[in-house]
C-alpha positions as CSV (number, residue, x, y, z in Angstrom):
1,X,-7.2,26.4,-4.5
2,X,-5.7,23.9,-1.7
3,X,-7.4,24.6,1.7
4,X,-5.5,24.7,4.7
5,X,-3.2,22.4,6.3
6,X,-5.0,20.9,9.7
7,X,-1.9,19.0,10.5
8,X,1.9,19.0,11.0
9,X,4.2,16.1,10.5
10,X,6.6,14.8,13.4
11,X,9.9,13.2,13.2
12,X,9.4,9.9,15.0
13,X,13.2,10.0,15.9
14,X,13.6,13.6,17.0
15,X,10.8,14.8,17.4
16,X,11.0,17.9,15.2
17,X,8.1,18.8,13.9
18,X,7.4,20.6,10.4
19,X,4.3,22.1,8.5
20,X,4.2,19.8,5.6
21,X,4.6,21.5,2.0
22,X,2.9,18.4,0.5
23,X,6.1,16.8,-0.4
24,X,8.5,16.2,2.3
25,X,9.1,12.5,3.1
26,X,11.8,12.8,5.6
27,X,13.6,14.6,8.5
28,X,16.6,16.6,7.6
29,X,18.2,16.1,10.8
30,X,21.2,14.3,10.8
31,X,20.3,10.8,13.2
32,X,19.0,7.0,12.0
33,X,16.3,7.1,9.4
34,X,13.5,7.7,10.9
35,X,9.6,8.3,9.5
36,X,7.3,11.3,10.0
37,X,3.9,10.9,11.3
38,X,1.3,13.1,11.3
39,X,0.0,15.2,14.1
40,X,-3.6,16.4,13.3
41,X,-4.1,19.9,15.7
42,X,-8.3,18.8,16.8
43,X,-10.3,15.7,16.3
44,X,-12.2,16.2,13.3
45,X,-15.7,14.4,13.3
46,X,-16.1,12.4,9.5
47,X,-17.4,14.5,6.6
48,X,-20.8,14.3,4.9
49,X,-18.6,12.6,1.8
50,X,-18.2,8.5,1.8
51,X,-15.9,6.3,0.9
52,X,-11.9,8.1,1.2
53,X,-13.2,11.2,2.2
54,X,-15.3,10.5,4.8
55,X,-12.1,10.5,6.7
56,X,-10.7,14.1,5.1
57,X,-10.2,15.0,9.1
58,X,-8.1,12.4,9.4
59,X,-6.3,12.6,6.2
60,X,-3.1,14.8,5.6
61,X,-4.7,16.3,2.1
62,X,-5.0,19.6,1.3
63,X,-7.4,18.5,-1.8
64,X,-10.2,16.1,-1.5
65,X,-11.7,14.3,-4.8
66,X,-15.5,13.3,-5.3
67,X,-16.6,9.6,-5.3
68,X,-13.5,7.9,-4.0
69,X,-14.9,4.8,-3.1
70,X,-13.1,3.2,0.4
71,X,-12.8,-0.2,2.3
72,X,-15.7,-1.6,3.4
73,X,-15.7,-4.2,6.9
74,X,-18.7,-6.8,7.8
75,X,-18.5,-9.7,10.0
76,X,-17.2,-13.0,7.8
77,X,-19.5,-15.7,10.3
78,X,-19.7,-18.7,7.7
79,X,-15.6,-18.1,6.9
80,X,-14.7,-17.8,10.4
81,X,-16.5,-21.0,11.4
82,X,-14.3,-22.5,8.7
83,X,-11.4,-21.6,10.2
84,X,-12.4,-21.9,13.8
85,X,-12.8,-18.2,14.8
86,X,-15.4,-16.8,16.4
87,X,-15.2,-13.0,15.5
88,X,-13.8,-12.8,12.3
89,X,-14.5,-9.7,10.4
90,X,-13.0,-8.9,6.8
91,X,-11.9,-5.1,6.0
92,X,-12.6,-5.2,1.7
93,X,-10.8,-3.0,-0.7
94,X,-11.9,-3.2,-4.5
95,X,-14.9,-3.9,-5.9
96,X,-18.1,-5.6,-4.6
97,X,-20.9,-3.7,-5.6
98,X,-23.2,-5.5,-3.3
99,X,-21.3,-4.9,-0.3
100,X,-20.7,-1.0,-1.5
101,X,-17.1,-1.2,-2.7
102,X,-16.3,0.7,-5.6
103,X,-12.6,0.6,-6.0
104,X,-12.4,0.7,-9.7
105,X,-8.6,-0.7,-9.6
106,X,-9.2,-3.5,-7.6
107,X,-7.1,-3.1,-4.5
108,X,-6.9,-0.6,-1.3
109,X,-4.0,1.0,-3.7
110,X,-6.2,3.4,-4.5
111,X,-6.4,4.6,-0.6
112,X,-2.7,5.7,-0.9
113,X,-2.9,7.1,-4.3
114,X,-5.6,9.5,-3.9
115,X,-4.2,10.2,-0.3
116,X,-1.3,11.3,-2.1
117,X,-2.1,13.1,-4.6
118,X,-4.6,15.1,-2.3
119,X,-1.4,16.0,-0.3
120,X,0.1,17.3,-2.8
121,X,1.1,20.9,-3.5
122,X,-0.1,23.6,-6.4
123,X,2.1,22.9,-9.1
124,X,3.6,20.2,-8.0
125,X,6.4,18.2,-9.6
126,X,6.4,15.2,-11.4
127,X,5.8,12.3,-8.9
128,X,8.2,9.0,-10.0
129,X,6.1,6.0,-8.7
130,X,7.4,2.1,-8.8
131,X,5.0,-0.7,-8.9
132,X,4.9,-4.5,-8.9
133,X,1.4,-3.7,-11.1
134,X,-1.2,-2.8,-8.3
135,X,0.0,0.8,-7.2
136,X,0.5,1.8,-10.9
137,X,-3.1,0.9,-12.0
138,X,-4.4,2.5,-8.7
139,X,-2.1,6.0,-9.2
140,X,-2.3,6.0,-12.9
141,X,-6.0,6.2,-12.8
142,X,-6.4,8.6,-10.0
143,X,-3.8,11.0,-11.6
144,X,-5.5,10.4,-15.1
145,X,-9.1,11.5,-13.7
146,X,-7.8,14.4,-12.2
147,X,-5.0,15.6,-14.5
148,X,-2.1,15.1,-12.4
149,X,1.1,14.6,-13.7
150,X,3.2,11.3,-13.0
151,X,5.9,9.0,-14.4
152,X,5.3,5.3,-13.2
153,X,7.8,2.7,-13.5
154,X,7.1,-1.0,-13.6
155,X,8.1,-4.6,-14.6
156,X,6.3,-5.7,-18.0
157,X,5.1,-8.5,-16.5
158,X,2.9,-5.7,-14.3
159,X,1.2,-4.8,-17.1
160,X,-1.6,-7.2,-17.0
161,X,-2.7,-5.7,-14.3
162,X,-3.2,-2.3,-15.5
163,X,-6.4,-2.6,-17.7
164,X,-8.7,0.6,-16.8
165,X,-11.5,1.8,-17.2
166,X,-10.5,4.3,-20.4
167,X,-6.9,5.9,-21.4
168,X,-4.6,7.6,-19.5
169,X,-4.1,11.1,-19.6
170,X,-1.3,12.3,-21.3
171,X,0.5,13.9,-18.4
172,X,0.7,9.9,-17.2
173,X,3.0,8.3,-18.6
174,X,4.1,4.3,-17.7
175,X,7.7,3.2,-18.5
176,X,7.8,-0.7,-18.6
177,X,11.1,-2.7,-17.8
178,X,10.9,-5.5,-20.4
179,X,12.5,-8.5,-20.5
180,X,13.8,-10.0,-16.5
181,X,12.7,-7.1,-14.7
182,X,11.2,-7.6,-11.6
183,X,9.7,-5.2,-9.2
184,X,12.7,-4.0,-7.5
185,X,14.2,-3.4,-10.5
186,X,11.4,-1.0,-11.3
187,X,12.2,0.6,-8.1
188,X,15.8,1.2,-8.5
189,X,14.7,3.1,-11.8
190,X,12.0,5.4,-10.3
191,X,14.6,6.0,-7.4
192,X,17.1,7.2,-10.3
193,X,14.4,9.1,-12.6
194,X,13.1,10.3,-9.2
195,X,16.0,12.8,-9.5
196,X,15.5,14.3,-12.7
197,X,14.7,18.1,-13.1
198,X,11.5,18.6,-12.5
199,X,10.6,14.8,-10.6
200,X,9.9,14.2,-6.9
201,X,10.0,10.6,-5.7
202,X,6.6,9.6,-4.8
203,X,8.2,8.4,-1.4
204,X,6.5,5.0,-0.9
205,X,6.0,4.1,2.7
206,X,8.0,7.4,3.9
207,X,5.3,9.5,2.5
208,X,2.3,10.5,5.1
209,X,-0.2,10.4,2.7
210,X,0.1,6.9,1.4
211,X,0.5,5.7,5.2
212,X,-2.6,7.3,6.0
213,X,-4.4,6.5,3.4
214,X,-4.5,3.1,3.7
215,X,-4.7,3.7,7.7
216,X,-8.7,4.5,7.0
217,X,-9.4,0.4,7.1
218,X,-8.6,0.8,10.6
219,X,-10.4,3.8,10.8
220,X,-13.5,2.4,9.2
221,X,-13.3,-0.9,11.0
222,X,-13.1,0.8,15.0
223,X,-16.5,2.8,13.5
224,X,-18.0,-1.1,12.1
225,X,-17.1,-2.4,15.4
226,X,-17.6,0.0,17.7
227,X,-13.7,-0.4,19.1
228,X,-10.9,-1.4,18.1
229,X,-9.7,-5.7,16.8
230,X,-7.5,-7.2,19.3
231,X,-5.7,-9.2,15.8
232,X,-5.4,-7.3,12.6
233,X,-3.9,-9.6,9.5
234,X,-2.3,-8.1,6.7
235,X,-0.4,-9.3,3.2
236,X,2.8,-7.4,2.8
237,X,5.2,-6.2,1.1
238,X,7.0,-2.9,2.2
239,X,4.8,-3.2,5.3
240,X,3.0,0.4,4.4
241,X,-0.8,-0.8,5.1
242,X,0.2,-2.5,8.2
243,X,2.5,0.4,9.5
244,X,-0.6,2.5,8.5
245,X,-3.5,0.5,10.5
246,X,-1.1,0.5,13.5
247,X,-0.2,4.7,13.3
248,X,-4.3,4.6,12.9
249,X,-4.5,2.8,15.9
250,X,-2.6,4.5,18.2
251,X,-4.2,7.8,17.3
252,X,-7.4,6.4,18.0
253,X,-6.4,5.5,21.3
254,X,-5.0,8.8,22.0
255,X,-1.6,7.4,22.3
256,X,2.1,7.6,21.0
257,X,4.4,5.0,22.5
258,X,2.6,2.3,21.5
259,X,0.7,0.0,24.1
260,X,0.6,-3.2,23.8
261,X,-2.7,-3.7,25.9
262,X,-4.5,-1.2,23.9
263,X,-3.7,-1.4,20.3
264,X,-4.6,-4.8,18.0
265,X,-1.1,-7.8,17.2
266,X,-0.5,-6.9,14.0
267,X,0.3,-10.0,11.9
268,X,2.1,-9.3,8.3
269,X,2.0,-12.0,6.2
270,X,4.4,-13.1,3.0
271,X,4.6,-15.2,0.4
272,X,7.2,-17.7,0.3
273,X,9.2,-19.2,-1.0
274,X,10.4,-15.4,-0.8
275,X,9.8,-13.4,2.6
276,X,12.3,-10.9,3.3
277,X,10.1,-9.0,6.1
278,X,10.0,-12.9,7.8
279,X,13.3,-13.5,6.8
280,X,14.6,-9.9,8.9
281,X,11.8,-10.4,11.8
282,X,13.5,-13.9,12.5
283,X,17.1,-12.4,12.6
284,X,17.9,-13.5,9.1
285,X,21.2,-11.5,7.8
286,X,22.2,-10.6,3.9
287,X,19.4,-11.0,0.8
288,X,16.3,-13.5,2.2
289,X,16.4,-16.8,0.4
290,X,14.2,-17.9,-2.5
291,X,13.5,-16.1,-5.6
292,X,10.9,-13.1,-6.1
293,X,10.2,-14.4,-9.4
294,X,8.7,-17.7,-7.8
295,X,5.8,-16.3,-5.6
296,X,2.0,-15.6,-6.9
297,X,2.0,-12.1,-5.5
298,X,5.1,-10.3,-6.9
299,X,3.7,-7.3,-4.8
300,X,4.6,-8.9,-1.8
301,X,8.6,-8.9,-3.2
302,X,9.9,-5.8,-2.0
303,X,13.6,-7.1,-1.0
304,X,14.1,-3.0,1.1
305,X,11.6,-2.8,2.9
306,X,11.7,0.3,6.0
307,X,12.4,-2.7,8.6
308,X,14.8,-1.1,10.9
309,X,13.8,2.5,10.4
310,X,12.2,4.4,13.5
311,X,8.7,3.8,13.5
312,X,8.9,0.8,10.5
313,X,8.5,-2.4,10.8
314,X,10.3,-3.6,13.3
315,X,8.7,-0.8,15.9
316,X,5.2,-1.8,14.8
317,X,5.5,-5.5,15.5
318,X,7.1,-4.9,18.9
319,X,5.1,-2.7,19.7
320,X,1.9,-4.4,19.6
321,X,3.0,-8.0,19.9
322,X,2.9,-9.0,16.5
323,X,4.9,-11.4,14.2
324,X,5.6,-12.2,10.7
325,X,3.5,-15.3,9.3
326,X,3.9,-16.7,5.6
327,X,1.7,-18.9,3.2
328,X,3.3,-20.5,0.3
329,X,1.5,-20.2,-3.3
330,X,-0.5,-23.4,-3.2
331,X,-2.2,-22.5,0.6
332,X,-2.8,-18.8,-1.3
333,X,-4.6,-19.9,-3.5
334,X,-6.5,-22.6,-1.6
335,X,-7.8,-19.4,0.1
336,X,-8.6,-17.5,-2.4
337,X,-11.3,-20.4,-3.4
338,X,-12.9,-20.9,-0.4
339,X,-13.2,-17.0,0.5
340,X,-15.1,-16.7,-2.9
341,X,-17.3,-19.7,-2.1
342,X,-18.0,-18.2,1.5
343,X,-18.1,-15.0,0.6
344,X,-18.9,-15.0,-3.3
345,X,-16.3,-12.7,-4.4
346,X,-13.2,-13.2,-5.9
347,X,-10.1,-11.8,-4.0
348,X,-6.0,-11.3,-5.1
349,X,-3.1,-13.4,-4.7
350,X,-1.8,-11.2,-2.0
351,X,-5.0,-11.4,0.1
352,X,-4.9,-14.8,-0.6
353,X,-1.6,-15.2,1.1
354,X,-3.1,-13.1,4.3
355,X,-6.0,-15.5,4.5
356,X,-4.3,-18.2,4.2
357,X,-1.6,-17.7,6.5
358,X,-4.7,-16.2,9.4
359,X,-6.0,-19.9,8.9
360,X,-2.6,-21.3,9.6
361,X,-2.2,-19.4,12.8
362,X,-6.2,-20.1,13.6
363,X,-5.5,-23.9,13.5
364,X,-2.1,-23.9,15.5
365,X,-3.2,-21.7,18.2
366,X,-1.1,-18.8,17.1
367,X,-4.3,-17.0,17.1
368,X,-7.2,-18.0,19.3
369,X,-11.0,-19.1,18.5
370,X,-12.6,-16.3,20.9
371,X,-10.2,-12.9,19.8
372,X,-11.3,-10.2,17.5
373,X,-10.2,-10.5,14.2
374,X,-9.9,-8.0,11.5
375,X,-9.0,-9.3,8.1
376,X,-7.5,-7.0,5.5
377,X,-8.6,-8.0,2.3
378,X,-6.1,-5.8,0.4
379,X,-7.8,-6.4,-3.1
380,X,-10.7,-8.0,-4.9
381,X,-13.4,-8.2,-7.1
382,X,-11.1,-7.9,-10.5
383,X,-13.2,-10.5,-12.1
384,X,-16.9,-8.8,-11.0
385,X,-15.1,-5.6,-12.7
386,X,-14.1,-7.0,-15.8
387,X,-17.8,-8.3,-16.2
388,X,-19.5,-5.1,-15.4
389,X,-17.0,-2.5,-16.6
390,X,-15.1,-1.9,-20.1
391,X,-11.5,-2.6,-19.4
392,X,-8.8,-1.6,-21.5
393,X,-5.2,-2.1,-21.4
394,X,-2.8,0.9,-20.5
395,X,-0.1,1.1,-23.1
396,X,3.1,2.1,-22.1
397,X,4.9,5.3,-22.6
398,X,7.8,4.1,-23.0
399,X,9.5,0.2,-23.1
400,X,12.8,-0.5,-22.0
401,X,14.7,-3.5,-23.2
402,X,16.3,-5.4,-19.5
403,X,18.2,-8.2,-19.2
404,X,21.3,-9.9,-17.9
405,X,23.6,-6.8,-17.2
406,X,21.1,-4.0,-17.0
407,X,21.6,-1.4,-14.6
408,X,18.9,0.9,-13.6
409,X,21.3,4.1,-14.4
410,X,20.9,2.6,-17.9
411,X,17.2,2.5,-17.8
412,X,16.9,5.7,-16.4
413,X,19.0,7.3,-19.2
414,X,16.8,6.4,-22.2
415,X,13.9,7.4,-20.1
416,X,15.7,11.1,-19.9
417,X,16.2,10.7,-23.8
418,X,12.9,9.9,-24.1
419,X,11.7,12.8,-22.1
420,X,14.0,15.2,-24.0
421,X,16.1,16.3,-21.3
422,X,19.6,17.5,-20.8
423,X,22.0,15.9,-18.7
424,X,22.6,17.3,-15.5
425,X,26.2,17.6,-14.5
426,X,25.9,14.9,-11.5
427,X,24.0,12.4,-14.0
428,X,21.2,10.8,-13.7
């Protein structure tokens, strides 16, 4: 049975606030798009669980799962004497036995995705989920150890990064764009199955539970240092985990407009030569330039991400004084060698592209030698796992044939064929 909600959620343009049924993503109210937040009724003091769940109070679940491993934050000396910074500390999400990271995916997807599906309601619909590849093996594997029915839609060439630890569950069920798809192709198909009978978009960064989900690095790093980073550095792509530690932070400080004294300069970092966050932060108009195909972390290619929205992108970086940095794909992974010398762990593309840009801004002054830096290492240790653990590759559902002239209406029809449905009179 689902316990009781401690929380409501709070439209951050109106201020209406609703008791959350585990699926609403936005505010009905007719004004600019706006996110909810959370509002959690008493501070809750951690649970006796680890990992996740140590945060439950915190957390906008109505469910919580056993042995959910969670980010793990120590001091990076030798790697911040590299890069000329005093106080460096890394925030790790994957897997690194020694340092007690067991994120059996690889990446701090798996923050969101059991966030999410904890949120969720009895007898839920089906959640529709895109992915670049990351997101899919963190949500496919979640909802296959638990028995929770989704439909994930990636890009084939995503599927090399979904080797698990056993087979999926037959209520999860991955539809792979073949051919040219890329990963905003995959999400214009999840938003179209999204509305099938039966389906419920999974939300992406509009949902609470993935935001505060991966909001628990900040949460676990202000308990590692005793207070909160004045610099937090963070790979992106829709902007979720950076959105997140920023909500995190303000709630920590007990505050909801967003002080810049208080609360850490969150840097987001992207991959170029394709940056659409950058390209919008520095007043770029129509699509950003370059090509998504061209960049070593395709999860880092989200071409809509919530920049203007209230309380998006946009809000977080003026709010606590932060900026948009990139690395290109030689600098990424440059970085990604010399953290595993330093460190002796191997480490993503897309944390590669966070570290290397935080060195860029170290050695121009952007950041200085003396503040207190927290590194989000958004993924890692997919080599240690394939060494220690069985991993098998998830075959597809379904494969859907994409090229030149493919729509996603198209796509999302032979997925409803495929799923033995009727049309609906509106389509698709």
């Amino acid at each position: 049975m689902l316990g009781k909600r401690h929380y409501s959620v709070v439209c951050a343009a109106c201020g209406t606030r609703y008791e959350d049924d585990g699926l609403i993503l936005e505010c009905p109210a007719p004004h600019e798009p706006a996110f909810l937040r959370t509002e959690y009724r008493a501070p809750c003091a951690d649970s006796a669980d680890t990992g996740l769940f140590r945060h439950a109070g915190l957390l906008p679940v109505a469910r919580t799962f056993p042995d959910v491993g969670g980010p793990v934050v120590h001091p990076a000396g030798r790697l911040g004497r590299l890069l000329g910074l005093r106080r460096l500390w890394v925030a790790f999400s994957g897997y690194w036995p020694e340092r007690g990271a067991f994120l059996t995916t690889g990446t701090f997807k798996e923050l969101e995705a059991y966030t999410v599906l904890g949120r969720l309601p009895e007898a839920a619909p089906v959640l529709v989920v895109a992915s670049a590849g990351n997101t899919a093996a963190a949500f496919a594997w979640a909802a296959t150890l638990h028995r929770v029915p989704v439909l994930i839609v990636v890009p084939a060439s995503a599927l090399e990064r979904l080797r698990l630890p056993g087979p999926l569950d037959t209520r999860v069920r991955v539809v792979a764009l073949d051919g040219t798809a890329t990963y905003n192709d995959a999400i214009a198909c999840a938003d179209r199955l999204a509305r099938l009978p039966g389906h419920h978009p999974e939300g992406g960064c509009r949902n609470v539970g993935r935001r505060d989900g991966l909001g628990t690095v900040m949460l676990a790093a202000a308990q590692a240092l005793g207070r909160l980073p004045e610099v937090y550095v963070q790979a992106v792509g829709s902007g979720a985990g950076a959105i997140a530690a920023h909500e995190a932070a303000l709630r920590l400080c007990g505050d909801t407009d967003g002080s810049p004294s208080r609360v850490p300069r969150v840097l987001m970092c992207q991959n170029t030569p394709y940056a659409p966050l950058s390209h919008a932060w520095r007043g770029g108009t129509g699509p950003a330039p370059g090509r998504a195909v061209d960049v070593i972390a395709p999860e880092l290619t989200n071409c809509r991400p919530p920049f203007a929205v209230r309380g998006g992108v946009r809000d977080v970086l003026r709010e606590s004084g932060g900026e948009v940095l990139e690395a290109d794909n030689e600098a990424a992974l440059a970085a990604m060698a010399l953290f595993e010398q330093t460190e002796g762990i191997d480490i993503e593309p897309g944390a590669g592209v966070a570290l290397a840009a935080l060195a860029e801004a170290a050695r121009t002054g952007r950041v200085g030698r003396d503040e207190l830096v927290l590194l989000n290492i958004t993924g890692g240790g997919r080599a240690r796992l394939s060494h220690d653990v069985s991993l098998a590759p998830a075959e597809p559902w379904l494969r859907v044939p994409w090229g030149p002239g493919s729509t996603a209406d198209d796509a999302a029809e032979l997925v409803r064929r495929a799923l033995g449905q009727v049309p609906t009179p509106s389509g698709v």
